[in-house]
N, CA and C of each residue as an Amber inpcrd file, in Angstrom:
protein
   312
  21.0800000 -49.0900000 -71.7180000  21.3380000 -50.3940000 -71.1280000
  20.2600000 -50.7210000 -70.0950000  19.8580000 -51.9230000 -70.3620000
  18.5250000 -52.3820000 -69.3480000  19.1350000 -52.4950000 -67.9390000
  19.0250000 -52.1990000 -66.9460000  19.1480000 -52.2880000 -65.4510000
  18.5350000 -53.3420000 -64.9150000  18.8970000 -54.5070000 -65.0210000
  17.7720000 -56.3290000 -65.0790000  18.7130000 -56.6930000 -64.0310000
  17.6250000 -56.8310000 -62.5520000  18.1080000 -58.2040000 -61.6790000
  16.9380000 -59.8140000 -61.5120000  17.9750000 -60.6570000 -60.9040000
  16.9450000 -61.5720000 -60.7450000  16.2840000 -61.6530000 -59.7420000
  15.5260000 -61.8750000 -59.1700000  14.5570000 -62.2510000 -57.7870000
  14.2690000 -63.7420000 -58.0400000  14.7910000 -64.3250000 -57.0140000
  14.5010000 -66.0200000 -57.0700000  13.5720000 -66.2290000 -55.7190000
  12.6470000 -66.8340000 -55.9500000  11.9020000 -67.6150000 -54.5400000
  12.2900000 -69.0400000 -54.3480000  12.5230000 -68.8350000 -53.2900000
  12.6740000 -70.5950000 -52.6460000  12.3650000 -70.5950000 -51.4270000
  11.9220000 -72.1080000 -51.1030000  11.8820000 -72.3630000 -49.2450000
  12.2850000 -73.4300000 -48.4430000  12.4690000 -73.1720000 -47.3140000
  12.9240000 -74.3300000 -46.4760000  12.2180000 -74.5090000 -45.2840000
  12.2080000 -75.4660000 -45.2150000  11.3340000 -76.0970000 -43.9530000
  11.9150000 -75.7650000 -42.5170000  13.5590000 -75.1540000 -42.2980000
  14.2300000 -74.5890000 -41.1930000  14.7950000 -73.3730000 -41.2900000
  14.5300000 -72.1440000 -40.0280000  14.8720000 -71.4580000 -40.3010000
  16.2840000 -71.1540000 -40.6830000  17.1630000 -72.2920000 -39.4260000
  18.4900000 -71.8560000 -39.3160000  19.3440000 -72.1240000 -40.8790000
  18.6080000 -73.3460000 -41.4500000  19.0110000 -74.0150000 -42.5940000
  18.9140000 -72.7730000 -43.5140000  18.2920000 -71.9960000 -43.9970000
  17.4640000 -71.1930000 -44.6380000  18.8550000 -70.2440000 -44.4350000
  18.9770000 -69.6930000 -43.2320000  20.0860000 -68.5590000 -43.1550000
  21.2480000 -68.9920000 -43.4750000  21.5550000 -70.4800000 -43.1950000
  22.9580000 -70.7140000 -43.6070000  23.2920000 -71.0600000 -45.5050000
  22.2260000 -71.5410000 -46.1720000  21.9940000 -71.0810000 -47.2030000
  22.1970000 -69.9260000 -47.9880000  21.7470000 -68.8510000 -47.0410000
  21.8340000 -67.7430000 -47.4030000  23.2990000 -67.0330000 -47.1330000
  23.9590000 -67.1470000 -46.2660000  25.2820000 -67.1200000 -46.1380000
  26.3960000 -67.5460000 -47.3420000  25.8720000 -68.8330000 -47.3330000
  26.7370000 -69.2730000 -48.1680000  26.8740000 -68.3520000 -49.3770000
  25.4660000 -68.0910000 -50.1730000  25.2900000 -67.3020000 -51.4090000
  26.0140000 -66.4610000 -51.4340000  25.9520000 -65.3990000 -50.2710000
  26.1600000 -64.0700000 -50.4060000  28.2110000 -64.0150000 -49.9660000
  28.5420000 -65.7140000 -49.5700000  29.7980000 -65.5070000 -50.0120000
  30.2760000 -65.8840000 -50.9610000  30.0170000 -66.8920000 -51.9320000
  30.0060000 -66.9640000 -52.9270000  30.0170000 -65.9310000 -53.9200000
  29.2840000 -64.8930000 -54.0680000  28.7960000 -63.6870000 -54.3600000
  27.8670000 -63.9610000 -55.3940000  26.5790000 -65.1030000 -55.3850000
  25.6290000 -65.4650000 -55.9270000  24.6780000 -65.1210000 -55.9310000
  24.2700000 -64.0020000 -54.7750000  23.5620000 -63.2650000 -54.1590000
  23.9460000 -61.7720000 -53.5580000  23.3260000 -60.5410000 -53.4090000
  23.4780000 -59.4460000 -53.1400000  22.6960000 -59.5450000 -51.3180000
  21.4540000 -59.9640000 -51.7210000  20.1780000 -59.2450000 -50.7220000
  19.7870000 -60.5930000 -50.9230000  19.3200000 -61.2780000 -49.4230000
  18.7090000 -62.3230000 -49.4760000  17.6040000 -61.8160000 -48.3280000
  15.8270000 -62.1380000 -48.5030000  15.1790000 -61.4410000 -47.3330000
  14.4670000 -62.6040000 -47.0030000  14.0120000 -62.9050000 -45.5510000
  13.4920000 -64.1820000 -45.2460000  12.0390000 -63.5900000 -45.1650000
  10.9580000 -64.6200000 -45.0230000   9.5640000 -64.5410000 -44.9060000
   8.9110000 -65.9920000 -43.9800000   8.3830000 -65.8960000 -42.7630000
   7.7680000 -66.5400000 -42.2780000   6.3740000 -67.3230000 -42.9240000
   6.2530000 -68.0170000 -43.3350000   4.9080000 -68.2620000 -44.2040000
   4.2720000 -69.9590000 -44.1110000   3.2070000 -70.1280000 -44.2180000
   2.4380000 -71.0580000 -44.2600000   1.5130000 -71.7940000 -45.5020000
   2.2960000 -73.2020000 -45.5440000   1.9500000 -73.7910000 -46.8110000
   0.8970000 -75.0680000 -47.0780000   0.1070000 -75.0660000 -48.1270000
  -0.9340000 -75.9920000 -48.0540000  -0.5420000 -76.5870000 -49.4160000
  -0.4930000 -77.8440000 -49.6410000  -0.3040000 -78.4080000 -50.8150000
  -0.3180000 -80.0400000 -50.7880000  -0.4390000 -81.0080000 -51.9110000
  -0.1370000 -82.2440000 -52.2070000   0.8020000 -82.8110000 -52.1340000
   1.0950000 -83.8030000 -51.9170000   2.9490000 -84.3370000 -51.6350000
   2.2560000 -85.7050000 -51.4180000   2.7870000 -86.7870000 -52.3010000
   2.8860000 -88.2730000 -52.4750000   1.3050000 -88.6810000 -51.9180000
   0.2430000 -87.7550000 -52.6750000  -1.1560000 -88.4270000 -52.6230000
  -1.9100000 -87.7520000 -51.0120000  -1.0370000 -87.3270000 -50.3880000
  -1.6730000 -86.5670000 -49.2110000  -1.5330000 -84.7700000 -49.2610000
  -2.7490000 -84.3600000 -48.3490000  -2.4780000 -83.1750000 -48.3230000
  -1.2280000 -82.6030000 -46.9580000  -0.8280000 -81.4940000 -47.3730000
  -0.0520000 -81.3580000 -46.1340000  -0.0650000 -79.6160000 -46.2430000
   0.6180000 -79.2710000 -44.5460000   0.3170000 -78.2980000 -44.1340000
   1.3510000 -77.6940000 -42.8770000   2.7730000 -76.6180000 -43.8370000
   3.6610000 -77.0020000 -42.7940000   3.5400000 -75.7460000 -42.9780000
   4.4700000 -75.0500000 -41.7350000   5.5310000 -73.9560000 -41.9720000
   6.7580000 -73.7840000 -42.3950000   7.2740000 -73.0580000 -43.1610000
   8.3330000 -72.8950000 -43.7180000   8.7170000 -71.4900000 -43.9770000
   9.6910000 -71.1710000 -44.5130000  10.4800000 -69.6550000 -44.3420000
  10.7390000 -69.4680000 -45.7980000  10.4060000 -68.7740000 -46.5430000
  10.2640000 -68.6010000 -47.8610000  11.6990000 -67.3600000 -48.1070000
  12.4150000 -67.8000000 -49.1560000  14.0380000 -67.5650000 -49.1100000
  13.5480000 -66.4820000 -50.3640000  13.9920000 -64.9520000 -50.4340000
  14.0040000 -64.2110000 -51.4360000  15.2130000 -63.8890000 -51.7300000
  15.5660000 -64.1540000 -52.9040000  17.3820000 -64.0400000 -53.1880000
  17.0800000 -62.9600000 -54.5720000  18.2730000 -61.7810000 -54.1750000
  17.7240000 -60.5240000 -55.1080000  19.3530000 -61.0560000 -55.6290000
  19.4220000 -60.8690000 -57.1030000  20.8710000 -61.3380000 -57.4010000
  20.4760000 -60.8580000 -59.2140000  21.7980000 -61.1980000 -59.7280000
  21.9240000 -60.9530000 -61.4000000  21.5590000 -61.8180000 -62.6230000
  21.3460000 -62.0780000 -63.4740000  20.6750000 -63.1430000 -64.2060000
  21.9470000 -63.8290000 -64.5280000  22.8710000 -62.9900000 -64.7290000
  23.9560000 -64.4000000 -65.5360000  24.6720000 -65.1350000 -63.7630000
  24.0980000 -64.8520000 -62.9990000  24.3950000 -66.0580000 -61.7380000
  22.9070000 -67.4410000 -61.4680000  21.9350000 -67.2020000 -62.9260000
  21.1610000 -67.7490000 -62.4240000  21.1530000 -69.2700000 -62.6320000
  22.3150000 -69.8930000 -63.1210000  23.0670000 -71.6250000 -63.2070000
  23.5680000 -71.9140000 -61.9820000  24.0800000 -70.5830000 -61.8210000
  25.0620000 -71.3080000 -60.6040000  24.5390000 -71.2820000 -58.9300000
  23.5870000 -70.1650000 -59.1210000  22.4650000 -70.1710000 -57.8530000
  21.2910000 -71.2800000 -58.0110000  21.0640000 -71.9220000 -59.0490000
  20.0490000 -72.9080000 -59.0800000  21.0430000 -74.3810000 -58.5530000
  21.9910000 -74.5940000 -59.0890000  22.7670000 -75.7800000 -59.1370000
  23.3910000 -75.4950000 -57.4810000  23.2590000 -74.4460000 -56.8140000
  23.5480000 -74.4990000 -55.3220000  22.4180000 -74.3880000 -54.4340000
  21.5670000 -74.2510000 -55.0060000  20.4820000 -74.3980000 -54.1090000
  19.6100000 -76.1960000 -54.4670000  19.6600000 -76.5030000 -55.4900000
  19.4340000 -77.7350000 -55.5320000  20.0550000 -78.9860000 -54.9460000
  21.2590000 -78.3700000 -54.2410000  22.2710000 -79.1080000 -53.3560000
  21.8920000 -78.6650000 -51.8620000  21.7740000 -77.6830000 -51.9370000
  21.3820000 -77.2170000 -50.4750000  20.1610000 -77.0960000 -49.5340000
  19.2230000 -77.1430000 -50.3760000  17.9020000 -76.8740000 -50.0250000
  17.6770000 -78.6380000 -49.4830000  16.1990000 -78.6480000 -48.4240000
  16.2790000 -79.7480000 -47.5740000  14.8660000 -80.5140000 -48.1940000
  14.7000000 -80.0260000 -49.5240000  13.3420000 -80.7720000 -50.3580000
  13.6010000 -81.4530000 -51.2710000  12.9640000 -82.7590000 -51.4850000
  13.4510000 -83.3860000 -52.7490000  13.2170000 -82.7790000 -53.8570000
  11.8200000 -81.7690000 -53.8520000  11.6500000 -81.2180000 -55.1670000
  11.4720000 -79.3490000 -54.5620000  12.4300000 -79.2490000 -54.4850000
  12.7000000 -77.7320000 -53.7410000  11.5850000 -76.5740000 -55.0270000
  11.5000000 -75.6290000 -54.3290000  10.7520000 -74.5490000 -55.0900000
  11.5010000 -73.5740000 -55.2590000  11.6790000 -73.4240000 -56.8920000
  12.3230000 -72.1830000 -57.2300000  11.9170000 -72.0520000 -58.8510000
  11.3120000 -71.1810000 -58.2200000  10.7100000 -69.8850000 -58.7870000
  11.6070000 -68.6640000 -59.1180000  11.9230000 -68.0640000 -60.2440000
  12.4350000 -67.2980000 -60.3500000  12.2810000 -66.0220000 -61.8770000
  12.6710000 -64.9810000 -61.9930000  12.1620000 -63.7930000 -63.3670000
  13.1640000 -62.8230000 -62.6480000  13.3990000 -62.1330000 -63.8280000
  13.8220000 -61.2910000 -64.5450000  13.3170000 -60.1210000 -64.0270000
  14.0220000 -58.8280000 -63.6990000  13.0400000 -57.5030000 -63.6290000
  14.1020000 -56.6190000 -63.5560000  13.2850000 -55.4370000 -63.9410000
  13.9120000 -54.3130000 -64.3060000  14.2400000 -53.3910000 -63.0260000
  15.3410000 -53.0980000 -62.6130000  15.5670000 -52.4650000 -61.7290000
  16.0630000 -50.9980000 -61.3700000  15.9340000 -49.8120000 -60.2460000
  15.5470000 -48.7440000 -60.2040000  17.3080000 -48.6790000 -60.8180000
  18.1530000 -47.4870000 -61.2270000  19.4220000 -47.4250000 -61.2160000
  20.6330000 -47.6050000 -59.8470000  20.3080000 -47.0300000 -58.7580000
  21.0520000 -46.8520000 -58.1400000  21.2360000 -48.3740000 -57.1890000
  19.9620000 -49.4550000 -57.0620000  19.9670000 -50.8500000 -56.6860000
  20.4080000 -51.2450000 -56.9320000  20.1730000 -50.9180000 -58.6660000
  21.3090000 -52.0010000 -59.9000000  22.5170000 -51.7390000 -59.7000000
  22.8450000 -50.8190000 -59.6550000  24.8100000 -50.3540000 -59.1060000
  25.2490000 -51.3560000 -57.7510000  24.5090000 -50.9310000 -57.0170000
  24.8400000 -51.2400000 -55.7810000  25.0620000 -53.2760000 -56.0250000
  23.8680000 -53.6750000 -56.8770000  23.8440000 -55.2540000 -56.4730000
  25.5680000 -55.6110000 -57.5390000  25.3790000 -54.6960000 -58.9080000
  26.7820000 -54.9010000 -59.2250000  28.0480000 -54.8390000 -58.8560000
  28.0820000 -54.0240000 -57.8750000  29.1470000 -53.4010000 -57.3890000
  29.5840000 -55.0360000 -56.3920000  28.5380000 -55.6430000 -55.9020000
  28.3780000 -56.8950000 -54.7750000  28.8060000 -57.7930000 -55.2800000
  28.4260000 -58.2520000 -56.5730000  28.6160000 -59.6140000 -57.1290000
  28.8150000 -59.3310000 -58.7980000  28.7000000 -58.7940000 -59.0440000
  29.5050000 -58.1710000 -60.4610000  28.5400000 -58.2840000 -61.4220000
């Protein structure tokens, strides 16, 4: 049996927003391990360049939650066109227990 979790990236422009996000998931049980990242972004947005900070959201979770973690973060997140990024990976055994044991 393959040992497969998901890793989703997303970000938000606030930290506090970002954690309460992350709360929510992990009661839901949509999420196991959520890890934050301080980070700095350069990109295009409506013909200008821009250049913010934002907190880049790592959500370690299971693939068959990956409808219902997209369809709550597309509600929650504070971007019109939010970033999420997300795959598939194979995980060590005893992680994989543990994230099952969290959220099934």
């Amino acid at each position: 049996m393959k040992k497969e979790i998901l890793v989703l990236i997303a970000t938000e422009s606030n930290k506090e927003t970002a954690v309460s996000i992350a709360k929510l998931l992990i009661r839901k049980k949509l999420a196991a391990c959520i890890s934050f990242k301080e980070i700095q972004s350069l990109y295009s947005w409506q013909g200008q360049l821009e250049y913010s900070k934002e907190i880049e959201i790592i959500i370690k979770s299971k693939p068959n939650k990956l409808n219902p973690l997209l369809e709550t973060l597309r509600k929650e997140l504070s971007y019109e066109i939010p970033q999420l990024i997300y795959k598939v990976f194979e995980s060590e055994e005893n992680y994989y227990k543990w994230i099952t044991k969290l959220i099934g």
